[in-house]
Structure formats: C-alpha cells, structure tokens
N, C-alpha and C positions, 0 to 999 in steps of 0.2 A: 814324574813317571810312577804308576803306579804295578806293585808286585804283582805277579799270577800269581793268582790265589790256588789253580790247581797246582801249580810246579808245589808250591809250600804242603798241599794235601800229600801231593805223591811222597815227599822229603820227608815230610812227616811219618808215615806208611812204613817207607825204606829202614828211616833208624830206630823204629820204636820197638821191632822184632827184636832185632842184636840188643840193644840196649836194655830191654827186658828180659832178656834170657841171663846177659851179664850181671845181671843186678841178680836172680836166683842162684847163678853159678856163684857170687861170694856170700851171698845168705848161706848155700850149702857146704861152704868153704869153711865160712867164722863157723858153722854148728859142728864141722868136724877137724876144729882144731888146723885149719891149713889157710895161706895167705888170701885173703877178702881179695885184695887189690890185684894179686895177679891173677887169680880166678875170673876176677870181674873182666879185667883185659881180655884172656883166653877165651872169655863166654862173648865177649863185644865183639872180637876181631875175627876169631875163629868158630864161629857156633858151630856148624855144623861136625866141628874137632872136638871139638868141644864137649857136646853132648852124647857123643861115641865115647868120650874118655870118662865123663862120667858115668854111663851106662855101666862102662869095663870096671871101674874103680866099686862100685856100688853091687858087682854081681861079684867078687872078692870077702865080701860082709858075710854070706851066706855059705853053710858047708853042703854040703853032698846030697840033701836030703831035700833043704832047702828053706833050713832053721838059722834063723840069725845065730851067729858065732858067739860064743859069752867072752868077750873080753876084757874082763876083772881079773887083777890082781890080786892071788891069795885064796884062803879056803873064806867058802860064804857066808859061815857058822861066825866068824869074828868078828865086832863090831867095826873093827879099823881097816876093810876092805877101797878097793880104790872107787866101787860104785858110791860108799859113803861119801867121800870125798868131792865127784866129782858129780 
C-alpha cells in the first residue's frame, strides 16, 4: 500500500507553522535569559498565545516615549557595570 503523498504535503504544511514559530519563541527565550524548552512548547502548542504574549512581554522593554529602557546595573562611568559583564 502505498502513502498519499498529498495527505504527507498537507501534514507537512500543518506542522511546520507551530514548529517554526516554537523554535523562534525559545531562540527569543535563551536571548532573554528565560526557559528555551518551555517557550518552545508555548510557541508549538499555543502560537497564536503565544505570539500576543510575546508582543505584550516585548512592548514592557520600551518607556513612554518609545526608547528602549537601559537596564544596567550601577553608574556607566565604572568599569564594573553589569553591561560589562554580560
């Protein structure tokens, strides 16, 4: 018996959305310090939550104006500031 080769196209189609938004959601996860793997689940299972939580989470970065927040530790004059660091 041989497989439909469209059923496999459509399947294909179907998961490659989730699964590639999942796979950005923990790329944007590991870069800001927060778990890959449950990201990646959240961005698989739930995208369309997913990507509203992200939007919400990522418009928090920015103050009033619509300038990224400086969030360092310490005055900027120091060598041992936490941008040094990290």
């Amino acid at each position: 018996m041989r497989p439909n080769s469209e059923l496999f196209l459509v399947l294909g189609w179907l998961w490659s959305a989730p699964l590639a938004f999942g796979y950005f959601c923990a790329w944007w996860a590991q870069q800001h310090g927060r778990s890959a793997l449950g990201w990646f689940l959240f961005g698989f299972l739930l995208l369309p939550v997913a990507g509203l939580w992200l939007l919400a989470i990522n418009g928090d970065d920015r103050d009033g104006r619509g300038e990224s927040k400086d969030k360092s530790i310490g005055r900027g004059d120091l060598l041992a500031t936490r941008k040094d660091v990290i």
